[in-house]
N, C-alpha and C positions, 0 to 999 in steps of 0.2 A: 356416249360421251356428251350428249349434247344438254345435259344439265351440267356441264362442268364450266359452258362458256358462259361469260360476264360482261357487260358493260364496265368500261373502263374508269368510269365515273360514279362507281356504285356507291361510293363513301362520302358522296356530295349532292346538295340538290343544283342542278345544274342551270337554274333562272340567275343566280349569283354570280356577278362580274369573276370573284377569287377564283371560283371551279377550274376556269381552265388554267391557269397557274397553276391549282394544286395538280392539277390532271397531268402536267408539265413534268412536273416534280416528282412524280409516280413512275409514269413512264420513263426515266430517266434511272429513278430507283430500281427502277425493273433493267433495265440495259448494262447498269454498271453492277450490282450484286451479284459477289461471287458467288455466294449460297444458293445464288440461284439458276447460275452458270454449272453448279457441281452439280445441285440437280437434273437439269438438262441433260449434260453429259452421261449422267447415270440411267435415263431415259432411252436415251441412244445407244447403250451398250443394250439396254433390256431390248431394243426393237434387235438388236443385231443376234442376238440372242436365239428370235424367230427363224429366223436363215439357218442357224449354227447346228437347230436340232431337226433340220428338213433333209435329213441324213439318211441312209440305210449301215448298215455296217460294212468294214472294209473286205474286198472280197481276196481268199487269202490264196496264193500261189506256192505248191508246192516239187519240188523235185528231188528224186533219189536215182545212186548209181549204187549198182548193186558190185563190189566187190568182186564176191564170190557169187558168179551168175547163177541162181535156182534152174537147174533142166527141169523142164517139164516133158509132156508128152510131145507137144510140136514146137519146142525148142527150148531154148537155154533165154530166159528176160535179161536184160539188158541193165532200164534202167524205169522208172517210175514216174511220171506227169500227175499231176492233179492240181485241180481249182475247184474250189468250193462259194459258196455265196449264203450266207445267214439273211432271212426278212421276217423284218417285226409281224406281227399278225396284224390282220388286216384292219386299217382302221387305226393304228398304233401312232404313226407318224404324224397324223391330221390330230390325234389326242395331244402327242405333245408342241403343236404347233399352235394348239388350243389356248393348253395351260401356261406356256410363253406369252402368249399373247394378253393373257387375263394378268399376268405378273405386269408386262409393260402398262400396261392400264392402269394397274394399282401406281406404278413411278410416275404416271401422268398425274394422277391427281395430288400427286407431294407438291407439284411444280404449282399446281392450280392453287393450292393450300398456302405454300411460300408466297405465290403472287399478291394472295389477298391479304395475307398477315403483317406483310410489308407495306402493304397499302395505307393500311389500317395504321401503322405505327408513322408512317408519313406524315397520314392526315390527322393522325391526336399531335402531333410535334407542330405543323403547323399550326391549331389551334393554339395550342399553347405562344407561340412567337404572335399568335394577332394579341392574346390578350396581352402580354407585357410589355409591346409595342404601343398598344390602346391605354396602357396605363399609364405609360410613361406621357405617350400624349395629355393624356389630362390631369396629369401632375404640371406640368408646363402650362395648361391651362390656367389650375388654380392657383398657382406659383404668378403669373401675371396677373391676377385677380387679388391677390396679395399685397401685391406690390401697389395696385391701384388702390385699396384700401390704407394700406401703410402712408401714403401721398396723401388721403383725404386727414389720416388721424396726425399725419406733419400740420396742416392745416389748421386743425381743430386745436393744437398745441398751442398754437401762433399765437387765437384769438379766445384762449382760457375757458375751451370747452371740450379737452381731453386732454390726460395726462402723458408723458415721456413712458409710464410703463404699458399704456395701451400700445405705443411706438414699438417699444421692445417685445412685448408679445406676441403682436404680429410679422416680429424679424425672426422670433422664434421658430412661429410657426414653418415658416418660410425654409429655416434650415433644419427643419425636422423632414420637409415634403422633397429640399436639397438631397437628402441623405437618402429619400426611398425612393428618386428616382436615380442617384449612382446605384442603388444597391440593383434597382430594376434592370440596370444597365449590364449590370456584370451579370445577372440571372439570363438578359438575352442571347449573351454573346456566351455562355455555357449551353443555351436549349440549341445555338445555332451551329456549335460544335456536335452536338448527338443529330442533330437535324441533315446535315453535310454526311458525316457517318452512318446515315442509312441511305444516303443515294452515292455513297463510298468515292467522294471526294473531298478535295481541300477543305481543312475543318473552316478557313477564312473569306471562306465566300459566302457574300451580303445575300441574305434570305429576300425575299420580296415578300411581305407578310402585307395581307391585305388590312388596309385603312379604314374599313367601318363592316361591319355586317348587323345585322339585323335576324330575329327569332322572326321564320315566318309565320303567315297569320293562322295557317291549317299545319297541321304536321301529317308527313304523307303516312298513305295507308301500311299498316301493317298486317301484313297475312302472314302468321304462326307457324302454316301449312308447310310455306317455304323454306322453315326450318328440315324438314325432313332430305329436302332438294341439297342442303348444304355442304361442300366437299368433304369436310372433315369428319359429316356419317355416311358419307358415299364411299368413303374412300373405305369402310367396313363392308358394304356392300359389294366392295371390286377384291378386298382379302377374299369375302366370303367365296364369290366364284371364282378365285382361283383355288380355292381349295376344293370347290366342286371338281376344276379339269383336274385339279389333280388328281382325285380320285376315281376320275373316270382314267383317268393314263395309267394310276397303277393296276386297275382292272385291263384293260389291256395290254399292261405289261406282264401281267397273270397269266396271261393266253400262252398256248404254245411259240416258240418259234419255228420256223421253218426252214429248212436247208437245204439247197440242193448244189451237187455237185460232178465230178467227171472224174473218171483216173482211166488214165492211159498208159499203159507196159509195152514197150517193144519188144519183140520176139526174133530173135535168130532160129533163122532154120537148119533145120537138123540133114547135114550130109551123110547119116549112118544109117539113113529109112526113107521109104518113100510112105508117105502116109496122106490123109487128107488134113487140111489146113494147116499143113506145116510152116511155120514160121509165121503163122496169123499172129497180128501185136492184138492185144488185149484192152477191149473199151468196155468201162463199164461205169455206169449213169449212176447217181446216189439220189435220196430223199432222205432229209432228216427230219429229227421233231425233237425240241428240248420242251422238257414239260416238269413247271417245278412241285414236283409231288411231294417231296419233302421240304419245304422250303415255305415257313411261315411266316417270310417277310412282308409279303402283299397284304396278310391277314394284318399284321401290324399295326401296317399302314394305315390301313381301310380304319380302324380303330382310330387310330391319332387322329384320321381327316374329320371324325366325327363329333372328337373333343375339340379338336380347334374350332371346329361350328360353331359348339357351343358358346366355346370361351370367346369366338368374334360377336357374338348373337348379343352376349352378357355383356361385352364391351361396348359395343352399340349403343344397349341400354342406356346404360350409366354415362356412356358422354351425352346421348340427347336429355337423359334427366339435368345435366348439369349446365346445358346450354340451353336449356329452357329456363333454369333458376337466373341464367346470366342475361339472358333476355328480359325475362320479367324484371331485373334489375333496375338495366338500362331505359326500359321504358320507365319505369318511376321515375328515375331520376328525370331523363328527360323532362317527364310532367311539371317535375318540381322546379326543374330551370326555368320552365316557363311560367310557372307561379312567382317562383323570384324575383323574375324579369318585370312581371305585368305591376308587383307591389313596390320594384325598386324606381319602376316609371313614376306610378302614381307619389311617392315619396320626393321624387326628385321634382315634379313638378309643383308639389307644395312647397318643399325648399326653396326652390328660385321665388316663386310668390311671396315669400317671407325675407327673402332678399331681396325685393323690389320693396317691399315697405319700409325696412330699414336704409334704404336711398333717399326715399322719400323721406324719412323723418328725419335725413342726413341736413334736409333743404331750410328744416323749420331749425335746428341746431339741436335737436333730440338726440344724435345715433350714439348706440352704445355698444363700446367694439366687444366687451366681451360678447353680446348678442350675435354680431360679425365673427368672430372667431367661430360660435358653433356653428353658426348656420354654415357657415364654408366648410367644416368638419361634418356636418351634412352631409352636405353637398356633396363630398371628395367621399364617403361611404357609399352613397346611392349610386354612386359614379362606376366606383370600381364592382362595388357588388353587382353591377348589371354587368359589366364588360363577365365577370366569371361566369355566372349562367348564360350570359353567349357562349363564353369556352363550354359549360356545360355541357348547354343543350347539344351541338355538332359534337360533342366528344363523345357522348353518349350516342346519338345519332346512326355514329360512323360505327358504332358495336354493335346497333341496332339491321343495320345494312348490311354487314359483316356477315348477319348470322342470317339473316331473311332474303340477302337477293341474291 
């Protein structure tokens, strides 16, 4: 079991102020989810499970009165005693104590499975609330920036070197970037309803979404390898041996049984003779053996445990082929958020350079607002499109760590 434990912050890099919030948020998620309460609980029946089959069978008590007394030679029986006692063969008990134990195993890794899948779906929902959060920040940015241009082209109005539709334009704009950050608004307070719904409380509690992150400069190591370590083909690996104990239990439950048991008869003695052992009661010891000679159910068995092999072997397969297509995915992407990020830098710092000269030519009575309109339509692309391949990158990230740690 010990590739099934995790660091709790497996879906973040932890130099980042946000981590322990999200790690808050996680744990939290973890505490209050019922699914994963159900699991648990389902856990603890399988461990009780273990106890239930550390059994022999029940040992069975018998008595008879005889009626009509049988005489015999040294008297007339009375009435009849016997106890008996059935045990598995040897080695039978510890099999299925075995293959209990390899079933609880399999219900621990569901729980380990649910932890991380839960984790995962936290920390893309937070990503998601930094970027609409980040957006709406700097819609409010370029919205005051707006506003400041709108004031300089009042200005320009005054002194007959810009027109009332450059005035207008810019109001325009202004209630176009109104409109997409209500619209931003109501997008948060819907991610912050599913966000509340996976740590299963009130959908109207204020998220704490982290204020700025940043793409680090190295992206950390990926080792492939770890894919193989991951719950969700372990958890093929903990089916597969339980279907080894099992087939080693129904091999010992092939085995004979064994029986042993006692019958006692009391004897009355005969007053019509003198003989020797007159009225001796009658003890007699038993051995049994059940042996299933006809009985081609173990053979079955043995047969089914060997197709489920298969069929887990074959399953195996086909999820690490497709969690490997999912990995390779995610790492591209990744890649590409960081190509996005590095070109949407570079763009955004030309932008501002091109709105520093149009200030300047503001000085000499040159500026011309449609030039201001784009470059601010620039600017407010460059802007958001970086804030997404942040979301990106950590989105992608957290699928990346998901499948590797």
């Amino acid at each position: 079991m010990k590739h099934l434990n995790f660091i709790i912050g497996f879906l973040f890099i932890s130099v980042f102020a946000y981590a322990q919030q999200l790690e808050s948020y996680i744990q939290e998620g973890w505490r209050n989810s019922a699914k994963i309460q159900s699991f648990e609980l389902h856990y603890a029946v399988a461990k009780e499970k273990i106890k239930e089959v550390n059994t022999i069978p029940n040992t069975q008590f018998g008595i008879g009165y005889f009626v009509s007394e049988p005489e015999t030679r040294t008297g007339a029986q009375r009435a009849k005693f016997s106890i008996q006692q059935k045990l598995p063969w040897f080695g039978t008990i510890t099999a299925r104590e075995n293959y209990s134990t390899a079933m609880a195993e399999t219900e621990y890794v569901d729980i380990v499975i649910m932890k991380r899948k839960l984790a995962l779906s936290i920390s893309q929902s937070y990503y998601k609330l930094f970027a609409i959060q980040n957006k709406q920040k700097t819609l409010e940015d370029n919205i005051l920036l707006l506003q400041t241009y709108e004031k300089l082209a009042l200005t320009s109005v005054e002194v007959g070197k810009a027109s009332a539709v450059d005035v207008l334009r810019l109001q325009i704009r202004q209630n176009e970037l109104e409109q997409y950050k209500a619209v931003l608004k109501e997008s948060f307070l819907a991610e912050q309803i599913a966000f509340n719904a996976l740590l299963n409380r009130d959908s109207d509690i204020d998220i704490v979404a982290p204020s700025d992150m940043n793409i680090p400069l190295e992206d950390p190591i990926t080792n492939n390898e770890n894919l193989q370590l991951n719950p969700e083909l372990l958890k093929y690996d903990k089916i597969y041996e339980s279907i080894k104990q099992s087939e080693l239990l129904n091999r010992k439950e092939k085995a004979p049984q064994i029986g042993f048991g006692l019958d006692y008869i009391p004897v009355s003695e005969r007053n019509d003779a003198t003989i020797s052992d007159n009225g001796k009661d009658i003890i007699m010891p038993m051995v049994s053996f059940s042996i299933p000679i006809f009985n081609k159910r173990h053979d079955s068995r043995t047969r089914q445990n060997e197709l489920r092999q298969q069929e887990i072997t074959a399953q195996k397969e086909e999820r690490l082929n497709r969690m490997e297509t999912i990995l390779g995915k995610a790492i591209s992407n990744r890649n590409t958020a960081r190509i996005k990020y590095n070109t949407q830098k570079e763009n955004l710092k030309q932008a501002k350079n091109a709105e520093e000269i149009l200030i300047k030519s503001y000085e000499t009575g040159t500026i011309d607002f449609n030039d201001v309109l784009d470059i601010q339509e620039l600017q407010l692309k460059f802007q958001l499109n970086q804030i997404e391949s942040i979301q990106l990158y950590y989105t992608e990230a957290a699928i990346i760590n998901y499948l590797t740690n």
